[in-house]
N, C-alpha and C positions, 0 to 999 in steps of 0.2 A: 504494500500500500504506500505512493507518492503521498510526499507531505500537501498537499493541494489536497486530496481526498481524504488526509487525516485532519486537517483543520475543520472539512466539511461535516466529516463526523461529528469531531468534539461538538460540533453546534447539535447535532442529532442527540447527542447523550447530553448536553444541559436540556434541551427541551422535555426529553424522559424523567429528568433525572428532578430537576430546577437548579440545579447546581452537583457536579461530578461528584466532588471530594470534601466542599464546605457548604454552609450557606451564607446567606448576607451578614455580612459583617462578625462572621467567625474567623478567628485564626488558630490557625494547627502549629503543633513544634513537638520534634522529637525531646526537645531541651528545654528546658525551664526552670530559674533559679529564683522564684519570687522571695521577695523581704522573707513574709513569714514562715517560709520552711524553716523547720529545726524549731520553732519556738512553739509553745503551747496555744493550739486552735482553740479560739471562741466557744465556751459552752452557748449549746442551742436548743431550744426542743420546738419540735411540728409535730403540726396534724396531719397523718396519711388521710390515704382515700376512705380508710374504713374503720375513720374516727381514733385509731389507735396513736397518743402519743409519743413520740419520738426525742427524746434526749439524748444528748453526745456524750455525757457524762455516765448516764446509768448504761447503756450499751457496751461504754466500756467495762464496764465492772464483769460480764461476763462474757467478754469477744475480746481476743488477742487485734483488733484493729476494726478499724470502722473505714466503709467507702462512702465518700458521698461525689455524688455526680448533682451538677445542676445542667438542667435543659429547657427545651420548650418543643410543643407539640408539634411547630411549625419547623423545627428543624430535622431534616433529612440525614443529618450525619448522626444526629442524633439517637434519632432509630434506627438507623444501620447500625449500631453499637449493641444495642439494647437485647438483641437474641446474644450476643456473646457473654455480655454482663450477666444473665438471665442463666445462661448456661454456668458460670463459676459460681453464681450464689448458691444452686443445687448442690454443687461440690464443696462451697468452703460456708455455709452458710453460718455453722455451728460453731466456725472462727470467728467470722469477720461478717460484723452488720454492713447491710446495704442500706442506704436510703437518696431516693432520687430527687429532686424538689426543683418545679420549673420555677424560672423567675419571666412565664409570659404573665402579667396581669390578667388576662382575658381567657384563662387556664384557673376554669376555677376547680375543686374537687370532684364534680362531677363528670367534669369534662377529660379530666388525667385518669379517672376511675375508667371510663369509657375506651380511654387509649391504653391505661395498664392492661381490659382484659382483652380487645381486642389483641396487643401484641402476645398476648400471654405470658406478662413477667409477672412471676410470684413475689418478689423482694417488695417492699415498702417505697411508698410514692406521694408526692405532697406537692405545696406549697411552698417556694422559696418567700414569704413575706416581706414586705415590703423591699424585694432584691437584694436583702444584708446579705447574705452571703456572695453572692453573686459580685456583689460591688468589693467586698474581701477579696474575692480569691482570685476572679476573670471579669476584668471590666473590657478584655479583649473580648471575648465571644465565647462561644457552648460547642460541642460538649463541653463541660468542665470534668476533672475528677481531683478528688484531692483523698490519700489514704490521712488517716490518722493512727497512728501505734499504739502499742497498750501503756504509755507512760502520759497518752494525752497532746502527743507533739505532732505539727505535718511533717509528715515524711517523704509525702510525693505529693507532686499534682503535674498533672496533664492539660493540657488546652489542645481540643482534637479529640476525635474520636479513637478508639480500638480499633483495631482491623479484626480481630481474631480472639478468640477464648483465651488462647495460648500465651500472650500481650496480661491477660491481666492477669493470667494465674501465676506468671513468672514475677510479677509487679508483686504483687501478694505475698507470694514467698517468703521474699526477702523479708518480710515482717512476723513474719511467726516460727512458731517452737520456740525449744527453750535456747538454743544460742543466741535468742534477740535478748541483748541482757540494758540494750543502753541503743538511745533515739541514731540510727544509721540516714541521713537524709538520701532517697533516690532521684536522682534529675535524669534516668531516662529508663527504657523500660530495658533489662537486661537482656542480653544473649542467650537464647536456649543452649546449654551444655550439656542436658542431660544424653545419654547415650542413648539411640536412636539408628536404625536400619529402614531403607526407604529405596523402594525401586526408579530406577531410571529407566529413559529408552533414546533413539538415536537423537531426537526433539522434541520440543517441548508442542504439546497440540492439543487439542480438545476436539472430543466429537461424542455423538449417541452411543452409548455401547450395544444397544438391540435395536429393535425395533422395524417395523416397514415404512423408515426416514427415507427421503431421499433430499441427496446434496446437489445445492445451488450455487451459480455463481455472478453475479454479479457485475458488471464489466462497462469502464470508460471508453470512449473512442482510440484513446490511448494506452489500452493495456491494461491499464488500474481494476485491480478484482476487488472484490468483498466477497468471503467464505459465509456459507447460509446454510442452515438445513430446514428441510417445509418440517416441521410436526405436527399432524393432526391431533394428538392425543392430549390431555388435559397434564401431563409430568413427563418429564423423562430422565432419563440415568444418566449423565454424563460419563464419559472416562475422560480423565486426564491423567496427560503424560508429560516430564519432567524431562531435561538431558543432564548427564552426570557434572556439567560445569554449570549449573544452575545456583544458585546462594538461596538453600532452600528453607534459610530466616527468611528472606526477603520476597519470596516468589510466594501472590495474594491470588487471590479469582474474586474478581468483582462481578456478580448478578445483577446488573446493574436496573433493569426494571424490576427485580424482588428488595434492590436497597439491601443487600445482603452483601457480607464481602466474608471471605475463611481464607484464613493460611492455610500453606497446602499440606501440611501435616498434618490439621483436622480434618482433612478429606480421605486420610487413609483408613481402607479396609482392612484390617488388624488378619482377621482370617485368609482373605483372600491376598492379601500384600500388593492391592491395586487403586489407585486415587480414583475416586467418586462423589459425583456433585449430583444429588436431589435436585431438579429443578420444576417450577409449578408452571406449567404455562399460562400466558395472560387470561384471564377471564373472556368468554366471546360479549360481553360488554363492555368491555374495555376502551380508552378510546383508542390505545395502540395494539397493533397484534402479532407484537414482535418483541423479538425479548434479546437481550444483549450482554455477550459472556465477555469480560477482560481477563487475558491471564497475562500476570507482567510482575515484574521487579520490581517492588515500592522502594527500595532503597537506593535504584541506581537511577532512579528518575527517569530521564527518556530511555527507556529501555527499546533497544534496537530487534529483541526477543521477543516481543509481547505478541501474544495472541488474541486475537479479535473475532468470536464470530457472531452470528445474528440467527436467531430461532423463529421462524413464523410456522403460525398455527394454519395456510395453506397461502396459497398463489395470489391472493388477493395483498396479503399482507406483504409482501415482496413487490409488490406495485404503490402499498402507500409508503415504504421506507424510501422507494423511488421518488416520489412526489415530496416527499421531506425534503430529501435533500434538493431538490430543484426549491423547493420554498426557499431552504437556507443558503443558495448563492450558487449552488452546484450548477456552471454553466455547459458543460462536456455531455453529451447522449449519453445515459445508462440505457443497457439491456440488463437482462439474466435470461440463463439458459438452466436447466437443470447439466450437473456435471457427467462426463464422462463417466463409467463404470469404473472403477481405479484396479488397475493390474498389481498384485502385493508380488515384490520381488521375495526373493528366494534369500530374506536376508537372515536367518535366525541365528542368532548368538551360540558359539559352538566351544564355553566354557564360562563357566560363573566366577564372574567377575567381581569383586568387589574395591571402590574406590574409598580409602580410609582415608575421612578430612577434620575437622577442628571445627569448632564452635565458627570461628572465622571461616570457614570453608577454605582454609588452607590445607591441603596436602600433609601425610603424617606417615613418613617412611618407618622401617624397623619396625611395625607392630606386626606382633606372633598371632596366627591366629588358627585354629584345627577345625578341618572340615570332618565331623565325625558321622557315622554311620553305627546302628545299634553292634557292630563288631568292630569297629575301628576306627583311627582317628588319624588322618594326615596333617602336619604342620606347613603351615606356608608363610611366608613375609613379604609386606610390603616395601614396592622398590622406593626408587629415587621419589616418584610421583603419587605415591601414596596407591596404588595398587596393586590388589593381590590379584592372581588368576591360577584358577584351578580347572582340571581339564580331568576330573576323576568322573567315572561313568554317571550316567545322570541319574537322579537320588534327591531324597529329598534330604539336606546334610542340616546338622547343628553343626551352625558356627558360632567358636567359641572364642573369645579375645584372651589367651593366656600372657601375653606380656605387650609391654608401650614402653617407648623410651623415656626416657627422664625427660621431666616435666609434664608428664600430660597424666592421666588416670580415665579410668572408665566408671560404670558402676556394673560390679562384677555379680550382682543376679539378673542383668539384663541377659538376654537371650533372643537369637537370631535362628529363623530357620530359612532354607532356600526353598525354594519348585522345586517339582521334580526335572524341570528344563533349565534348559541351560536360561540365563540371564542375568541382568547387571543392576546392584546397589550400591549405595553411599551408606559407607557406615563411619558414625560420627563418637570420636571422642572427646574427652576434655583435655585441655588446655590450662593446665592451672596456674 
């Protein structure tokens, strides 16, 4: 896709969207060092949706840390957060209180009560009054989040939304158990280090995994494509695929008409060891009928990798994404044709590979590691480049991390298994 056809885009996804990545007058940062971290947050107490009051003080008495996020209905980035928030409260609930409080005026309790069950967050929801906090902590814009620890101090706070589950429960961490003895301020959200095994393939792509889809194409006077698939059906299965030089901290999948965004390690299939994206298709009243997948690199910014493609629910809907973009400036003739049948070359991986890398995605030569089978166990080491390969009959093998060079460490009840085919992973250690 020519930069001419990707700016045309971007105006197609703010009209979907109202705004990609913020909204009005929000700002995002990976970084942020406001006055009050480190010193003791304001005692507060609110009214949720369901008359229950909320004080900063008594929540801590029995949660190792408190989240408070402040928002507004009317924000987008907002609610793309809120399924991932929604998701760690489940998991760290009985640590760490949640409580969310818009500072829209015009968001009165019934109206947040409305939008809590519509999204289906469980955690506690209110009222920022009269915008005190809000004027505290982000007088930049919303999302807001701010942790507070079990000693009473800010510890963190964010401006921007979460991308991912994964973002806040790394955030979290760092605040509980018992080695949190004394206030650690966090200004950004940490490195996933935990040790981790995750399949590659020769690029990074997305497409249906079943179904009787068929593939569109798209196409300028000059050559310029956009990838489509028609879906008749009300959901479908994604698969997504990864290539082994991927930074797969940083590599997101934006849904961008569900306002949904996962890191791609919450899209792995545990069982099956394959990335998978749920998606719902537009409603047939909707007023678009088309839906829009980003896979791309949040951290490297213009990512030269990123995957784009466009979902329509049938042929008509591939005629009004045409007529979008002629609205937004698109002067060049688009067709689409449905695509060719695609001929799968004969390319299959003919020994399991694995690429050993570091929190960093740097490369991690000298780690031991044994392909074992219920009778035996072969040693292999990784070279210069941080890959091991093994070419022993195809099997389904434990691998096992028995040694790492100085400096680095694993967490050694983690546990990898292969296919029985041949194939290639990224397996991640620490870097300490």
């Amino acid at each position: 896709m020519n930069k001419h056809f990707s700016r045309t885009l971007s105006f197609v996804i703010c009209i979907m969207l109202a705004a990609l990545t913020l909204c009005a007058g929000t700002a995002a940062a990976e970084e942020a060092t406001p006055d009050f971290l480190g010193k003791p947050f304001p005692d507060f107490t609110a009214t949720d949706t369901e008359g229950n009051t909320f004080t900063l003080s008594e929540a801590l008495k029995n949660h190792e840390a408190v989240l408070i996020n402040v928002w507004a209905t009317w924000c987008r980035p907002c609610r793309r957060e809120f399924p991932a928030l929604n998701d760690v409260y489940q998991k760290y609930g009985d640590k760490v209180a949640f409580i969310a409080l818009s500072k829209e005026p015009n968001d009165t309790l019934e109206v947040i009560e409305a939008f809590r069950k519509a999204m289906g967050i469980t955690f506690a929801m209110g009222r920022d009054e009269g915008r005190e906090l809000f004027n505290y902590i982000s007088p930049e814009g919303i999302p807001a989040t701010v942790v507070v620890d079990r000693f009473g101090n800010a510890a963190f706070y964010r401006c921007g939304s979460f991308t991912d589950a994964r973002q806040v429960e790394l955030v979290l961490d760092t605040f509980l158990g018992d080695g949190y003895t004394e206030t650690a301020v966090l200004t950004k959200i940490p490195l996933d280090a935990s040790t981790r095994a995750f399949p590659v393939s020769a690029a990074r792509t997305v497409y249906p995994e079943s179904g009787n889809y068929r593939k569109v194409l798209l196409s300028t006077e000059d050559g310029d494509t956009i990838t489509g698939w028609i879906i008749p059906d009300d959901s479908v299965r994604l698969r997504v695929e990864i290539a082994a030089n991927d930074y797969v901290n940083g590599i997101t999948l934006l849904d961008v008409s569900g306002e949904r965004s996962k890191g791609i390690l919450d899209l792995l299939d545990q069982e099956r060891g394959v990335f998978v994206y749920d998606l719902a298709m537009p409603d047939k009243a909707a007023e678009y009928q088309f839906s829009y997948i980003w896979l791309f690199d949040k951290v490297s910014g213009d990512d030269p990798n990123a995957v784009e493609i466009f979902l329509f629910r049938n042929e008509e809907a591939v005629d009004q994404l045409i007529q979008v973009f002629k609205a937004e400036g698109e002067t060049r003739e688009i067709t689409w044709a449905y695509a060719e049948e695609e001929v799968k070359q004969e390319n299959a991986p003919q020994a399991y590979t694995i690429h050993v890398v570091d929190q960093n995605n740097k490369p991690v030569p000298e780690v031991m590691v044994n392909f074992c089978t219920d009778t035996a166990c072969v040693p292999n080491e990784s070279d210069e480049n941080g890959t091991v390969t093994f070419t022993g009959a195809p099997d389904v093998y434990h691998v096992q991390i028995i040694e790492v060079p100085d400096g680095y460490s694993w967490d050694e009840s983690y546990e990898m298994y292969t296919t029985r085919e041949y194939g290639e992973w990224i397996l991640r250690v620490r870097k300490d």
